[in-house]
N, C-alpha and C positions, 0 to 999 in steps of 0.2 A: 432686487433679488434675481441669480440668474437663473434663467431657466434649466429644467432638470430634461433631458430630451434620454430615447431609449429605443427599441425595435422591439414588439413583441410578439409571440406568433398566434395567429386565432384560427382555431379549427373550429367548425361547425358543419351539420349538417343540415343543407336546404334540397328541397325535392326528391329525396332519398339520395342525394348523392351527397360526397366530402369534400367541401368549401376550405382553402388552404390560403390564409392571409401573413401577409409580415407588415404591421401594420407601426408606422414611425407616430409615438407618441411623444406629448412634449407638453409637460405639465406645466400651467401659466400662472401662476401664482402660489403655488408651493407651499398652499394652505397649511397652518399649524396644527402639529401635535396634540395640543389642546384645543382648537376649535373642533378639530375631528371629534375626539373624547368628548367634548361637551353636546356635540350634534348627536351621537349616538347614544349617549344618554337621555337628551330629550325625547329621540325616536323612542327609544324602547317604551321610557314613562308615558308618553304621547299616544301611544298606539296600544300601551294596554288600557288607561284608562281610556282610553275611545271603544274597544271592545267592552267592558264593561257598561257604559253610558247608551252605547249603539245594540247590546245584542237584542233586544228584543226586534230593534230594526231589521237588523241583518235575519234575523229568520222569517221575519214578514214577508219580505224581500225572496225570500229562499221558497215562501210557499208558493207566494202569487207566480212564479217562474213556471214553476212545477204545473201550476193548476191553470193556465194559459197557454201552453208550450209542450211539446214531447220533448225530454233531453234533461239533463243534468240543471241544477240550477247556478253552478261555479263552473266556469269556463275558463282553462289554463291553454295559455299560449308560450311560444319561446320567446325571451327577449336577450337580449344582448346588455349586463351587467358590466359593472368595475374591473378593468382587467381584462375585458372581454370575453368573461363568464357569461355561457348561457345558461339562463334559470326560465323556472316556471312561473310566469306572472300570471294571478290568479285577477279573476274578476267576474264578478255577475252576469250571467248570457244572456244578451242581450238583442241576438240573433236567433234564426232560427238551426235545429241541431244538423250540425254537418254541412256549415255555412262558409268550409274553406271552398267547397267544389262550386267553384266561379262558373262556371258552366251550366250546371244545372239551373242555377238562377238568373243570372245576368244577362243581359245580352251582349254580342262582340263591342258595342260601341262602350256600353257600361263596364267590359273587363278592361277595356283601353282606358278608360277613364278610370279607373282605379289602381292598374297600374302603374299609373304615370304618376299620380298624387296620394295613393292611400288612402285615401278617403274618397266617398260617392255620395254624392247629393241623392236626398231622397231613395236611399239604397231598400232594395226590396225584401232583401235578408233580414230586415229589422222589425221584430215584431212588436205587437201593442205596449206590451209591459216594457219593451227594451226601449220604445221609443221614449216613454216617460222616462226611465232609467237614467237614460242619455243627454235627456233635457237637464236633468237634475245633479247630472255626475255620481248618481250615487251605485252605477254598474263600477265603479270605482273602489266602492267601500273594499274588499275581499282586501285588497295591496294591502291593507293593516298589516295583513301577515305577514307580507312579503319583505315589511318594516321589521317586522320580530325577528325573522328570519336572518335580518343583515343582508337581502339584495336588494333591497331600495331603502332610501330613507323620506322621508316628508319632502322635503324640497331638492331637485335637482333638474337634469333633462330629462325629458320625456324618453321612458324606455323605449327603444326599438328595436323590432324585428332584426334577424337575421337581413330575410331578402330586402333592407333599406338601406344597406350598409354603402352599396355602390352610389346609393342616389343619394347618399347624405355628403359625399365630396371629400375632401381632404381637412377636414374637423375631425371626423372620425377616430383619430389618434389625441385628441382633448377631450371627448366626448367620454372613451375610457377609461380617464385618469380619474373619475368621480360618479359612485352611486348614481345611478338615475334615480329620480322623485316621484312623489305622487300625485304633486306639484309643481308648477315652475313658470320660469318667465315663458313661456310658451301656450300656457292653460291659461295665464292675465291677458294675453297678447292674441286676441281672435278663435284662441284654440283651433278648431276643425279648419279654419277658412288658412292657417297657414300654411306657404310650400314649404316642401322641403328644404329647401335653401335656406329660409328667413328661419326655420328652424334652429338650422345649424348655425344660422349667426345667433341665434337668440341663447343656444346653450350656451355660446363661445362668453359670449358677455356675461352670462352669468359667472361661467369657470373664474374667469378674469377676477371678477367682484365678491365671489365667494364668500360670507359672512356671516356671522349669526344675526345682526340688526337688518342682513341682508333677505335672507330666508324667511326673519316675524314679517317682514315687510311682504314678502309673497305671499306669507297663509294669510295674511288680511286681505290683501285685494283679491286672492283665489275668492273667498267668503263670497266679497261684492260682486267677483263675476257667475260664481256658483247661483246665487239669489235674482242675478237679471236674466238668468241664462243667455249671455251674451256668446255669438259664437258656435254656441252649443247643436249638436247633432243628432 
């Protein structure tokens, strides 16, 4: 099948200012009509019966936040959607409140080292409850919504920010052609401990293979590496 290629334009705002992209997409396997349909129907069915089975978790979760932490117990970030939609990805806070202002916590060595990978070893913004959280994946549970909602679905890339868009490289135009997950070959594959780069190849390979025997196959080894906390931060 040949490829479907296109130019599309993504506005966003990062640091109070307006970020202007033209960004060359180029869709690699030209996933079907019905695999789409069938995926979004599992999402929905998937994600509510997971709210019903889960809420009493998700409020437990929602206390002990409150009652260890000053701040909200749902923490909404921007992330970069299908299309290049930014939406609200919701997740359990798992930091301390007002844990964008790198400054006030970090030091200069640990903002360079965070900006360069996104991730910080032993980061100081992360409190007791969020530590656990994070061990476990389960500052994770809230994206159910974001499943109901139609801006993620179970399995795909790992949603990212705005400001990763320049460090994720020239993927970035296949990266959009597909839902980000709440899952993916990237959550199986080291999780925390990947660069960016090996990210980007990791989405690529999924776009590529795109499937539904493809996707059971991640929420099972997701399972295995959720239970070793392999990875995990």
């Amino acid at each position: 099948m040949e490829a479907k290629e296109s130019y599309m334009p993504l506005e966003y705002e990062l640091n109070g200012e307006t970020v202007f992209h033209v960004v060359h997409c180029r869709e690699l396997n030209g996933a079907s009509d019905r695999y789409l349909a069938m995926k979004r129907l599992l999402d929905i069915i998937c994600s509510f019966c997971s709210i019903v089975v889960l809420s009493f978790l998700l409020f437990a979760i929602s206390v002990a936040i409150r009652l260890t932490s000053e701040g909200p117990a749902i923490y909404t970030q921007k992330r970069v959607g299908k299309n290049g939609r930014i939406f609200n990805m919701y997740k359990f806070r798992s930091m301390v409140d007002g844990a964008e202002d790198l400054e006030r916590f970090l030091s200069p060595e640990q903002i360079e080292v965070y900006e360069t990978n996104r991730k910080l070893g032993n980061d100081p913004r992360i409190t007791k409850a969020g530590s656990l959280l994070r061990k476990t994946s389960l500052d994770e549970l809230p994206q159910i919504f974001n499943i109901i909602k139609g801006d993620m679905s179970f399995v795909g890339p790992r949603p990212m920010m705005p400001e990763e868009i320049e460090m994720y490289g020239g993927n970035f135009g296949h990266y959009i052609t597909v839902k980000p997950g709440l899952t993916g070959l990237w959550q199986i594959n080291c999780r925390s401990r990947t660069r960016m780069r090996d990210r980007a190849r990791l989405d690529k390979k999924y776009i590529e293979n795109e499937s539904l025997g493809f996707d059971i196959s991640i929420i099972f080894k997701t399972l295995g590496v959720v239970f070793s906390k392999k990875g995990a931060c």
